[in-house]
C-alpha positions in Angstrom: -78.3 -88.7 109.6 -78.0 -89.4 113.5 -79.3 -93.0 113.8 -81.1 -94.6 116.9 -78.6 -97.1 117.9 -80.7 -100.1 119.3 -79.7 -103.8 120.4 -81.9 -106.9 120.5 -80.7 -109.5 123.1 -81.9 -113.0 122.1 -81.5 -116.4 124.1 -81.2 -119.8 121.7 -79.8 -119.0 118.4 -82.5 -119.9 115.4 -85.5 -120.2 117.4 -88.4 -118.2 118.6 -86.8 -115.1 120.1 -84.2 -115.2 117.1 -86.3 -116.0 114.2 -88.4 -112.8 115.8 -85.0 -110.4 116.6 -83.9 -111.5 112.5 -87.2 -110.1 111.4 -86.9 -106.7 113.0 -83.5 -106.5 112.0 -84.5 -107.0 108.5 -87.4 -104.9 108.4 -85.8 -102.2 110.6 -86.6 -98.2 109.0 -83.3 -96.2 107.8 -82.7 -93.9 111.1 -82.7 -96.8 113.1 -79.3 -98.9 113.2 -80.0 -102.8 114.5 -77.8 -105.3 116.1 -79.0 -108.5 117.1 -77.1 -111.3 119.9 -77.6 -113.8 122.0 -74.7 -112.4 124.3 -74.8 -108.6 125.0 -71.9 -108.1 127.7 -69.1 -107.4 125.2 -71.4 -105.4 123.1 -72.4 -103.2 126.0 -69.2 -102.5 127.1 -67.7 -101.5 123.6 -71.0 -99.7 122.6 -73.7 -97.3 124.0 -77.0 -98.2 122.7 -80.3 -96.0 123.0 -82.4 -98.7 123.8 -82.0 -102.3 124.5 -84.9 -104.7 123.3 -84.3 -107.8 125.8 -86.9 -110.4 124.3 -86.8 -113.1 127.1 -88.3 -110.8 129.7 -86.9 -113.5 132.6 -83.6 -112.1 132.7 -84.1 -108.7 131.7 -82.8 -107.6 135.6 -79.1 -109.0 134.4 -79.2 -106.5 131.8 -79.9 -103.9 133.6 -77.7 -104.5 136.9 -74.7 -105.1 134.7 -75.4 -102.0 132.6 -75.2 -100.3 136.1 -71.8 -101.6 136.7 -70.6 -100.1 133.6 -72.4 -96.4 134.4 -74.8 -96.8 130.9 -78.4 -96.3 131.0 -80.1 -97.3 128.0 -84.0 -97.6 127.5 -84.7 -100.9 128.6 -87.4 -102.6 126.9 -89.1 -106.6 126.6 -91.5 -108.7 125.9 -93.3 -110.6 127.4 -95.3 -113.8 125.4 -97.3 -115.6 128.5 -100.9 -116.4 127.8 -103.5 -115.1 130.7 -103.7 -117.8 133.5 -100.4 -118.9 133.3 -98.1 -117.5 136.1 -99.7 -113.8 136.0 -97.3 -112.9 138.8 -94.1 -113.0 136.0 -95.3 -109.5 134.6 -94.9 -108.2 137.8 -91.2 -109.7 138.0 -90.0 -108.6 134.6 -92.0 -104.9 135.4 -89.7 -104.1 137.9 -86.5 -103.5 135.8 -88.0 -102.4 132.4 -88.9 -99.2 130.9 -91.5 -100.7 129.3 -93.1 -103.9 128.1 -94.1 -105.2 125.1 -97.2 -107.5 125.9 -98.1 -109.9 122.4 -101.3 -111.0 123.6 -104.2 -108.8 123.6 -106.1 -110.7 126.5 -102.7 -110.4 128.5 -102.9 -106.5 128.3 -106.3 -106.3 128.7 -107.0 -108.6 132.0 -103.9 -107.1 133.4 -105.7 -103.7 133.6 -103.6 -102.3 130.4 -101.5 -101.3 133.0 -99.0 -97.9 132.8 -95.1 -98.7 131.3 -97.0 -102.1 129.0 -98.2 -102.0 125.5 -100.0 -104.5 123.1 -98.6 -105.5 119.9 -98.6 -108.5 118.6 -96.2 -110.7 117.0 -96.1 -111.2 113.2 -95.3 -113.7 110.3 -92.1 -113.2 107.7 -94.5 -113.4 104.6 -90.7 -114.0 102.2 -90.3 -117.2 104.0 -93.5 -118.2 105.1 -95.5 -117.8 101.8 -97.5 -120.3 99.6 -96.3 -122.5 97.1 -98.6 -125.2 96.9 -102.5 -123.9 96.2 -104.3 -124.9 98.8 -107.1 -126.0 97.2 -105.3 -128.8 95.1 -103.4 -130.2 98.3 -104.5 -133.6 100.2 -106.6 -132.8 103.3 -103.9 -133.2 105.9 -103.6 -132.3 109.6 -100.8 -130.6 111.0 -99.4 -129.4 114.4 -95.9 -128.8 115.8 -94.5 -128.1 119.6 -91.6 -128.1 121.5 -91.2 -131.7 123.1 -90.9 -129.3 126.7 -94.0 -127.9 125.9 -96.0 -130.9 125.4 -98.3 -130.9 128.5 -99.5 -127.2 127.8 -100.6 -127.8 124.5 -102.6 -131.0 124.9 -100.5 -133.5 123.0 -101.2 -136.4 124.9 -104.9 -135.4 125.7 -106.6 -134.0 122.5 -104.0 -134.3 119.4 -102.8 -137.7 120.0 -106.8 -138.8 120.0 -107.6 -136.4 117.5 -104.8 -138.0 115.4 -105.9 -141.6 116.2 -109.6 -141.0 115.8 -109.1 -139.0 111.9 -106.9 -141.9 110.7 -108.9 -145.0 111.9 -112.4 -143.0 111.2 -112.0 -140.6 108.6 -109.1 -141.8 106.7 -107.5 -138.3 107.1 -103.8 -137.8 107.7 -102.5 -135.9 110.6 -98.8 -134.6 111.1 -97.7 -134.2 114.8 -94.3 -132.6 115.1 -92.1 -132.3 117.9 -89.3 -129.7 118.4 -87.1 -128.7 120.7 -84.2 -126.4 121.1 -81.5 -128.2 121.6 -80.9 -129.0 117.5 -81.3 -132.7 117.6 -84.7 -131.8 116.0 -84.9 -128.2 115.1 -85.8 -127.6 111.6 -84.8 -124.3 109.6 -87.9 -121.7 108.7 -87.8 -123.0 105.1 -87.9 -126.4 106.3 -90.8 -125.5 108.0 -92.3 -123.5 105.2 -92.1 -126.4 103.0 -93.7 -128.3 105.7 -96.1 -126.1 106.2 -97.1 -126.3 102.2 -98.0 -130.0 102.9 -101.4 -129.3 104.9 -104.7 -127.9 104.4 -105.8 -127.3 108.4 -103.2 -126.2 111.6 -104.7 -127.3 114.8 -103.7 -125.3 118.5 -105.3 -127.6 121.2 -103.0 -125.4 123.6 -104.6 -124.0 127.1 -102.6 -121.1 127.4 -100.4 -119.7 124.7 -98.5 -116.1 124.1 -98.9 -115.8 119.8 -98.8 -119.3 118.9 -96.3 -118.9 115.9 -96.6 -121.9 114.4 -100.3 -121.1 113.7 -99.0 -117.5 112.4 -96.6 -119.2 109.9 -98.9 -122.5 108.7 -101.8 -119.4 107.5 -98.9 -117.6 105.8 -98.6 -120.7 104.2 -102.4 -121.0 103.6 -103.7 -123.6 105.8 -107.2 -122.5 107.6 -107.0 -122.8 111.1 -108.6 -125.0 114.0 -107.4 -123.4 117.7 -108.6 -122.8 121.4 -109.4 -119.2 122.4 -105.5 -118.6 122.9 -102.8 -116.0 122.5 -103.8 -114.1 119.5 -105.8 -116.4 118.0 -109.1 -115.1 118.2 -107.5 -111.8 116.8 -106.6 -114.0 113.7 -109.7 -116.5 113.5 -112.7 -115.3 111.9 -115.4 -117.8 113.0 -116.4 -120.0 109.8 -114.3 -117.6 107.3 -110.8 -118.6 107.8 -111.2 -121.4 110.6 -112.9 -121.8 113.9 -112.5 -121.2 117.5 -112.9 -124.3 120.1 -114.5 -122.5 123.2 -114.4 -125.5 125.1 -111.2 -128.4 124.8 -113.3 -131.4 124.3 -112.2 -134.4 121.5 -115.6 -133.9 120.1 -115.5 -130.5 119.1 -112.0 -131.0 117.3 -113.4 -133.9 115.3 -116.3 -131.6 114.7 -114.6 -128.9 113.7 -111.9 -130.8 111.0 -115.4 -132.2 109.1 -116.1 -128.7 108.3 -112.4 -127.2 107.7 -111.8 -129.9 104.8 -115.2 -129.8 103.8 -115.0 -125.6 103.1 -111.3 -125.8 102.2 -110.7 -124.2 99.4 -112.8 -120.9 101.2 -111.3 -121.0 104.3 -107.2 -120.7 102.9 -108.4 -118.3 100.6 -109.8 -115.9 103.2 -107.1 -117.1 105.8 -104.4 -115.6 102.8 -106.1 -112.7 102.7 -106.6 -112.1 106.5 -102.9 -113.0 107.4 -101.8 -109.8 104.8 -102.4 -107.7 108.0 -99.5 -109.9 110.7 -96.4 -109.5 108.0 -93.5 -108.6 109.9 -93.0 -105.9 107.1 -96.1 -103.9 108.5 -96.2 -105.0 111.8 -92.4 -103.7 112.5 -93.1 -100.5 112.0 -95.7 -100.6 115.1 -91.9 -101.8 117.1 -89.8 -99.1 115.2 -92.6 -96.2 115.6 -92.9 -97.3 119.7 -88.8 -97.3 119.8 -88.9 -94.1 117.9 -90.8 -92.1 121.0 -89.1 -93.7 123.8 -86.2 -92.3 122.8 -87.0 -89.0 121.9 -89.1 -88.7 125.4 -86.1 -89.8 127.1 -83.7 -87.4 125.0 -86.1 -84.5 126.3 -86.4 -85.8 129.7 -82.9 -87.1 130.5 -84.1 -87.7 134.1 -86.2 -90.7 133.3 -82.4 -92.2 133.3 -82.4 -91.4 137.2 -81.6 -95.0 138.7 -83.0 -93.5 142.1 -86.3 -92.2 140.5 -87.2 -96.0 139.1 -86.3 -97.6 142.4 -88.6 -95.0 143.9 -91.4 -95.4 142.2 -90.8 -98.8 140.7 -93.5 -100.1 138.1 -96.2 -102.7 140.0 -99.2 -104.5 139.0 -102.7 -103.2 140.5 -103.7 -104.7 143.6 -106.2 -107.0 141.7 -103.5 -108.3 139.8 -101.6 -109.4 142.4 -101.6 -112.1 145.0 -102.0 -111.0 148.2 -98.9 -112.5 149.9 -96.5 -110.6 147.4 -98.4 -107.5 148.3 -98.0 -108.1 151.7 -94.5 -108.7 151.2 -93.7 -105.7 149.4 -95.4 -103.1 152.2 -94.0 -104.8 155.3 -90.3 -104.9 153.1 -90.6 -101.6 152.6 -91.8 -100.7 156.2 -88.3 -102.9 157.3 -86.4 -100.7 154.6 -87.7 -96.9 156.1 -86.4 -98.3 159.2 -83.0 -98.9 158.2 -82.8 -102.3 158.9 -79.8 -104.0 157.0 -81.7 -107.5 157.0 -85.5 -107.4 156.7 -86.7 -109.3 159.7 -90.5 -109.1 158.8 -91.9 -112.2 157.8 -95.9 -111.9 156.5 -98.6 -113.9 157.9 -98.2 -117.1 157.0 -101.0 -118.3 154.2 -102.7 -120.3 156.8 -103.8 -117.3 159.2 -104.7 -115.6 156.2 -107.2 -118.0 154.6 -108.6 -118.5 158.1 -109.0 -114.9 158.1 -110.7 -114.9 155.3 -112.7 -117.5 156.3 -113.6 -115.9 159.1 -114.9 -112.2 157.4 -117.2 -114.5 155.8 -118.1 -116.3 158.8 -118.4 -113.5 161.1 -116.8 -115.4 164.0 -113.8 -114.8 166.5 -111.1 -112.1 164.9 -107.3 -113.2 164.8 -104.8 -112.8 167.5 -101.7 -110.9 167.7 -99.1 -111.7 164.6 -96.1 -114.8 166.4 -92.8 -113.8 166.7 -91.2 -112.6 162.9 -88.2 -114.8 161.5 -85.6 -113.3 159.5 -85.5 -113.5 156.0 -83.3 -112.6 153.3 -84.9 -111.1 150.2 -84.4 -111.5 146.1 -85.0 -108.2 145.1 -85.8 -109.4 141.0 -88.3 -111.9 142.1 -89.6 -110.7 145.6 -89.8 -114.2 146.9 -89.1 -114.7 150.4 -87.0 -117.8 152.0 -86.0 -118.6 155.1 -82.5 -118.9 155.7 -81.8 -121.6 157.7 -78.5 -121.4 158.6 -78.9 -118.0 160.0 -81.6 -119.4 162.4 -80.0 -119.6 166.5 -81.5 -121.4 169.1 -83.6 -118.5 170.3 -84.9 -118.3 166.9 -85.9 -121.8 166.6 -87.8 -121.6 169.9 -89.4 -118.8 168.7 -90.2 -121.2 165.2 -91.7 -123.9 167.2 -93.7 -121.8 169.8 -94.7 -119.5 166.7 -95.9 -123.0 164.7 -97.4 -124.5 167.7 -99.1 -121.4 168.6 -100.7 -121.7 165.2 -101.8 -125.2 164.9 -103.7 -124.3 168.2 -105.9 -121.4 166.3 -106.6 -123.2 163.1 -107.9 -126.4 165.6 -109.7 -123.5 168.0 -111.0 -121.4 164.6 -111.8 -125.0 163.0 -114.2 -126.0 165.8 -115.9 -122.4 165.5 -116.9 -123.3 162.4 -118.3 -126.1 162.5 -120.5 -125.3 165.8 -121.2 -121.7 164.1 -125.1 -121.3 163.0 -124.3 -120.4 159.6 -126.4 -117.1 158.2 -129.2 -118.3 155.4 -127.2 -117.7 152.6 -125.0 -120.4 153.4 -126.0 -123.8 152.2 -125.0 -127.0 151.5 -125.1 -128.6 147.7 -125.4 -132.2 148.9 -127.3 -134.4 151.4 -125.6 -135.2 155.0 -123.6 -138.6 155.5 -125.7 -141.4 156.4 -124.1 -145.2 157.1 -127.9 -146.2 156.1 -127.4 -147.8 152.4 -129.9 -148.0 149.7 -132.2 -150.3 148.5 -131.0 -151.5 144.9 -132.7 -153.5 142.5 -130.6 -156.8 142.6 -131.4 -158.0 139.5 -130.8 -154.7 137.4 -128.9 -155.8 134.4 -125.7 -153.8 133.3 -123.6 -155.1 130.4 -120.3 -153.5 131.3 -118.8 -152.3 134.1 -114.7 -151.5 134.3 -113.3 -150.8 137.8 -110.2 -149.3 137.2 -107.1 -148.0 139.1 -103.9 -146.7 138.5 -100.2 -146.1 140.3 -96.9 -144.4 139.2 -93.7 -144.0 140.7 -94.6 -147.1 143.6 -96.8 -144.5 144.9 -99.3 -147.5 146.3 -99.4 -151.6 146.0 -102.4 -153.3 143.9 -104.8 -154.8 145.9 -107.1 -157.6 145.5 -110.3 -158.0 145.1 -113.9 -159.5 145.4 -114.9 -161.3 141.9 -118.0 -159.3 141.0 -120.4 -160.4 137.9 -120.6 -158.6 134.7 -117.2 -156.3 136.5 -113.7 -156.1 134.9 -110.2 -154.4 136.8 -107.9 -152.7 135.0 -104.7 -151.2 136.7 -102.5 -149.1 135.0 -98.8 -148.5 136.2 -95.5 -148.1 135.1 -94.1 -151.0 137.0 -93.8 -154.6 134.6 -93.6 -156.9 137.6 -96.6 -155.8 138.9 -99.7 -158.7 139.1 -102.3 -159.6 141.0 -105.6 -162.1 140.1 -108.3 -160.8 139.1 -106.8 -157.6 137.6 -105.2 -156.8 133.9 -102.7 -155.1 134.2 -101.3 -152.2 131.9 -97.8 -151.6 132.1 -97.7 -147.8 130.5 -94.7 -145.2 130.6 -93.7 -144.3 126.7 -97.1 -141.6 125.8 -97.0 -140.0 129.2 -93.0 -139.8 129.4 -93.3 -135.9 130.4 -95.4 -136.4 133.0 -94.7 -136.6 136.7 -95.9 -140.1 138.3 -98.9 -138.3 139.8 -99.9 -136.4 136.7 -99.4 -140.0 134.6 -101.7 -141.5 137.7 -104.5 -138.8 137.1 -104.5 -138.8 133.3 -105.9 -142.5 133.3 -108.4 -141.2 136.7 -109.7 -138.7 134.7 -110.3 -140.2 130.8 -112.4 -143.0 131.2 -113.9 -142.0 128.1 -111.3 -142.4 126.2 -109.7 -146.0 127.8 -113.0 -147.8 127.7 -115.1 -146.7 124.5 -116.8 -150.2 125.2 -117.4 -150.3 128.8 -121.4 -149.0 130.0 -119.9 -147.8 133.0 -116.6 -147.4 134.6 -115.9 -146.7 138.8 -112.7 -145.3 139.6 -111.1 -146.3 143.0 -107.9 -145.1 144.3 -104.9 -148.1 144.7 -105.4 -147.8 148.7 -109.4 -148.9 148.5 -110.1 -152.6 148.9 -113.8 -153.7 148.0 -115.6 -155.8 151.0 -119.4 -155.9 149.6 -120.6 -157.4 146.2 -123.2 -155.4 146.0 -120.4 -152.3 145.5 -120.8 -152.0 142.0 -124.7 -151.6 142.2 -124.9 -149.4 145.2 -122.5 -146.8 143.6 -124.1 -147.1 140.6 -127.9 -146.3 142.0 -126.8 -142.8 143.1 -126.1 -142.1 138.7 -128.6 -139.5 137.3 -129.0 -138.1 134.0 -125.6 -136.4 135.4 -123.8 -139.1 134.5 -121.2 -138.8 137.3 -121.7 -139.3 140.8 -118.8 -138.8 143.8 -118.7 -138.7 147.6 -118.7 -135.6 149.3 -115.6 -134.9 151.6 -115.7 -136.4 154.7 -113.7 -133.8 157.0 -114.0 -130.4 154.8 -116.5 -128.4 153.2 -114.5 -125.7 151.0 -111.7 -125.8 148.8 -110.2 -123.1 150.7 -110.4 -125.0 154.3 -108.4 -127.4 151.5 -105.8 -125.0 150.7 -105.6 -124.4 154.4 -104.6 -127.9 155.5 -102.2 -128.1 152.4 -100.1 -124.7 152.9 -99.8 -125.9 156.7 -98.3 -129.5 155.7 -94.8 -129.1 156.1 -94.3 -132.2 153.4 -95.9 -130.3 150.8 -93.6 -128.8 148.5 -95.7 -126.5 145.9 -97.6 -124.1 147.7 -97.1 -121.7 145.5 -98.9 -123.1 142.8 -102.0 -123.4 145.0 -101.5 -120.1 146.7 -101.9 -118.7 142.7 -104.5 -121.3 142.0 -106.7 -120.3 144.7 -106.0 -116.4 144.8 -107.7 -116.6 141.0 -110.3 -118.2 142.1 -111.5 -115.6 144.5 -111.0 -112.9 142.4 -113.5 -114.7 139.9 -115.4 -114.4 143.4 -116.2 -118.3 144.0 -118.2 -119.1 146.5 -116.6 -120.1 149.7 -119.7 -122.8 150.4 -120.2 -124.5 146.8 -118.7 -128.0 148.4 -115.6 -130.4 148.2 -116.1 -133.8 147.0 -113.5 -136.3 147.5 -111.4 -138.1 144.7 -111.1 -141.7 146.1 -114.0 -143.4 144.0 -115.8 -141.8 140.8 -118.6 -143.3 139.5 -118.8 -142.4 136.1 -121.7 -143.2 132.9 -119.2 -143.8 130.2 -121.2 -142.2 126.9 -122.8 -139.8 129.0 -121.9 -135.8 127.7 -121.8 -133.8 130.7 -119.7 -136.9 132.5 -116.7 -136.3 129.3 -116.9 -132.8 129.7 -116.3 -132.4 133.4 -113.3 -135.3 132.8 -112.1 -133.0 129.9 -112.4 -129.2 131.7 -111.4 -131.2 135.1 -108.2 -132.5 133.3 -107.3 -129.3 131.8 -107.8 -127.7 135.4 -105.1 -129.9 136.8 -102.7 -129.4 134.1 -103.3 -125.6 134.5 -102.5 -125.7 138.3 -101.6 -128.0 140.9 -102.7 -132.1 140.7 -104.5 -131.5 143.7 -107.6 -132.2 141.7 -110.2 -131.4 144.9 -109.3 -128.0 145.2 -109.8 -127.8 141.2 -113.5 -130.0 140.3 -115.8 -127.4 142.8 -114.3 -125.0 140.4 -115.0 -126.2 136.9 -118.6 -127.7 138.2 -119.1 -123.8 139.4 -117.4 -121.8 136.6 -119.4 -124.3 133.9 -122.6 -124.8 135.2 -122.2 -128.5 135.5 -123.7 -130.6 137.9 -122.6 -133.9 139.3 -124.7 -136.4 141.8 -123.2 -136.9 145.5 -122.7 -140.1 147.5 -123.8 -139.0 150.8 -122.6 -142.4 152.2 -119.8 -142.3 155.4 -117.2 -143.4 153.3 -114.7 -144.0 156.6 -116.9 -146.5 158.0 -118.3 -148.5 155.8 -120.0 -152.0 155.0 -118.5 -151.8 151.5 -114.9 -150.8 151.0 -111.8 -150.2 153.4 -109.3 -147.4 152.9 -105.5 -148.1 153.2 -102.8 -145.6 153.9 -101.2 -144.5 150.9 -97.7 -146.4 150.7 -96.0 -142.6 150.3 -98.1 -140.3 151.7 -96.0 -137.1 151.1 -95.8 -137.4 147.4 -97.4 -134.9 145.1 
């Protein structure tokens, strides 16, 4: 018998990609023949393979350039194991060389549009190793998780398990396990190390907010513990509400806590019908869905031998739909193509810049002047795997930098000209605005209002700003948390904190403590966050903020130059300093295709008055925070968002907060850093 001679490429040996490759390999049907590596060059060159399965779909283009060197055309084939949300634009990078790809999360495939050359299936669990050996129902209630160390951020360590983990042990008595990993060996632990492990809990918990399987969960419900997750990867595939675990719609502490009472109070249920539900993700079943997929590529190809054609791929490459796709790489790819019918060696077309196209944007909904003429076009060089454009600068002559700074000056002048349009345009009726217009008038408070705690708060990492002093107000404590021990200043405790938020940037560190008040001060009433560069002149401060609190239970001040997050996003993708526009460019391309509204309103993020125990206040902190770790720590351009996409509300300070009888505002002491 003739058998189908396939390799599976690897990347870090006894890890994800290899525990998966090992599974297929030992689960692999007789008329397939299986070779598994981390390093394929030598292989290629001494074998021909069918189809290549390349599992980290990053570097699946080396594969398939140096397979071109060597005049072999196998079927190539990955995976790819990103949650929705998380860098969409990667499936269209790993598309572009691949025959096909294997997509292991259902909401992935789906959102993308199911598009033509991907599939869904997911991942599974070896049920020989992961099996269990310790009846669930006679094991302790225990708590467990695990995560790689580089991974931490993305699935909440430091903002729902660590909590979670403090608040079951002091509360509840009840023992949680928190495991770090990494690859690197110093703490890697073999699958039957983990197995046994496993065996040790009743309950896994994924506080993750994006995820591709997670397949730690997959192996603890081999092993009989119910589980506790976030709607992630394949997880609501797996969890059946209230049978075998439960699903946490919405990331909040609460809801955890919540959640564990009922796990360990239905225990011996919920692993019984998690055992029986997790029959269905054995690797010995779910292998064949692989093997029966392999088994038709290769027979289509056999029959149609000119799907090997190198010229026909790069002819009709694979691409994402237009609605999958952010509009800059789209533009990219036409004009690049336009440069490429015209023979030009070097592409010399450079797209609009972001800027002209958000004001353009703006403008369609606007209805005012439309744009000029496109500048001058630099020239660019282009990576043809991830379609990124940068300029080169040491290709740029003096002409060319004329051109540069006519071209940017020329631009500066339309968004000022375009800027002032706006604001004198009559805008039509369905344009309004969700807060009040900035008075300097301030209200009458009742002096003798009694509040039992009040915590004004601050916080500065990386020597990002100086403390600064301030007025002694009754019933008010300071708190400023840093990373730097010789910092003092009366009046203030200071909290010198770097070891839980290690993984952090300084910024990120900075806007955990901004945005968990909750958490920091369970005894505090109420707590007002003021950035480091704010200095208090008026006593009555604390009061006046706290007079514009409503059953909302969070009040901030509106923006005092801009009105939209996207008249945000202009000003930031025009700052020269800023280094991750990018991020925001993806950030706010989802948003409009979730069609927010370009008038909801931009607060500012200098002072936060906040009711400590009240609900919808912790939820927006929680959904807000999650936001930020999602996307950029610009948090402006992300709190319209959440307050839109959640139904939240929050109360505005319509005060001129420039101006002011009651607080000054210093320049930042770095004012470029992100």
């Amino acid at each position: 018998m003739v058998k189908n001679k396939i390799l599976i490429v690897y990347d870090v040996p006894n890890w994800a990609y290899h525990f998966r490759a090992l599974a297929l390999q030992k689960f692999a049907p007789e008329d397939f023949e299986v070779t598994i590596t981390p390093v394929f060059k030598k292989l290629i060159q001494e074998n021909t393979y069918d189809l290549v399965f390349y599992l980290p779909f990053s570097y699946i283009g080396r594969l398939r350039d140096y397979c071109t060197v060597l005049g072999k055309h196998p079927i190539y084939v990955t995976s790819y194991n990103v949650g929705w949300g998380y860098a969409n634009a990667w499936l269209a990078n790993a598309m572009k060389p691949s025959h096909l790809i294997v997509i292991n999360n259902y909401e992935m495939w789906d959102k993308a549009g199911r598009l033509p050359g991907t599939c869904y299936i997911p991942n599974g669990v070896d049920r020989t190793i992961f099996k269990s050996t310790n009846p669930p129902e006679k094991r302790k209630p225990k708590l467990l998780w695990c995560g790689s160390t580089f991974h931490k951020r993305v699935k909440g360590f430091d903002d729902i398990l660590l909590p979670l983990q403090s608040r079951l042990e002091k509360e509840f008595k009840i023992e949680m396990d928190l495991k770090l990993t990494d690859s690197s060996g110093k703490t890697k632990l073999t699958q039957q190390q983990m197995a046994d492990w496993y065996n040790t809990g009743t309950v896994y918990v994924c506080a993750s907010f994006v995820e591709g399987t997670p397949n730690p969960a997959l192996e603890a419900a081999s092993c009989g513990c119910s589980i506790i997750s976030t709607p992630v990867g394949n997880m609501p595939e797996l969890v059946k509400e209230g049978q075998n675990g439960y699903i946490i719609s919405t990331r909040i502490l609460q809801h955890f806590v919540d959640a564990v009472g009922l796990a360990i109070s239905n225990q011996e249920t919920l692993c019984k019908n998690m055992l029986n539900t997790i029959e269905g993700w054995d690797w010995s079943s779910r292998s064949k869905e692989f093997y029966e997929l392999f088994r038709k590529l290769i027979i289509q190809f056999k029959e149609k031998p000119e799907l090997y054609n190198e010229n026909i791929l790069k002819e009709n490459p694979p691409t994402l739909s237009k609605d999958t796709l952010p509009d800059q790489v789209l533009q990219l790819r036409k004009l690049n193509q336009e440069a490429k019918d015209k023979g030009s060696k070097i592409q010399t077309i450079l797209p609009p810049t972001p800027s002209v196209q958000a004001i353009e944007k703006l403008e369609k909904n606007f209805e005012v002047l439309p744009i000029p003429n496109s500048s001058p076009q630099l020239s660019i060089h282009q990576n043809p795997i991830t379609e990124q454009s940068h300029i080169v600068k040491s290709v740029l002559t003096n002409s060319i930098s004329t051109q540069m700074i006519q071209k940017r000056s020329a631009e500066r002048n339309e968004i000022l000209r375009r800027r002032k349009l706006f604001k004198s345009a009559s805008l039509p009726n369905r344009v309004h605005r969700c807060y009040p217009p900035v008075t300097n008038n301030l209200p009458i408070i009742e002096k003798e209002k009694p509040y039992k705690s009040i915590t004004i708060y601050s916080s500065s990492y990386g020597n990002y700003d100086n403390i600064k002093q301030q007025p002694k107000i009754q019933n008010v404590k300071y708190v400023f948390f840093t990373d730097n021990s010789h910092v003092t200043c009366p009046g203030w405790d200071v909290v010198v904190e770097n070891n839980i938020l290690s993984h952090y940037s300084p910024v990120l560190k900075a806007k955990y403590f901004k945005l968990h008040p909750h958490i920091l001060f369970p005894e505090s009433d109420y707590t007002i966050w003021i950035d480091a560069s704010i200095i208090i002149k008026n006593s009555d401060f604390v009061q006046i903020m706290l007079s514009y609190l409503t059953e909302n239970g969070f009040a901030a001040y509106k923006h005092p130059k801009r009105f939209s997050i996207f008249e945000e996003h202009l000003r930031l993708v025009n700052d020269r300093n800023f280094q991750y526009k990018d991020i925001i460019n993806n950030q706010i391309n989802v948003y409009k295709k979730e069609n927010f509204p370009i008038n909801f309103g931009l607060w500012a993020g200098g002072i936060l008055v906040r009711q400590n125990k009240n609900k919808n206040a912790e939820i927006i902190n929680n959904l807000w925070w999650e936001e930020i770790l999602k996307w950029s720590s610009r948090d402006q351009l992300s709190l319209p968002y959440v307050l839109w996409k959640n139904n939240l509300k929050i109360d505005t300070i319509n005060l001129n907060q420039i101006s002011n009888q009651l607080f000054r505002i210093n320049i930042h002491k770095f004012v470029n850093l992100y």
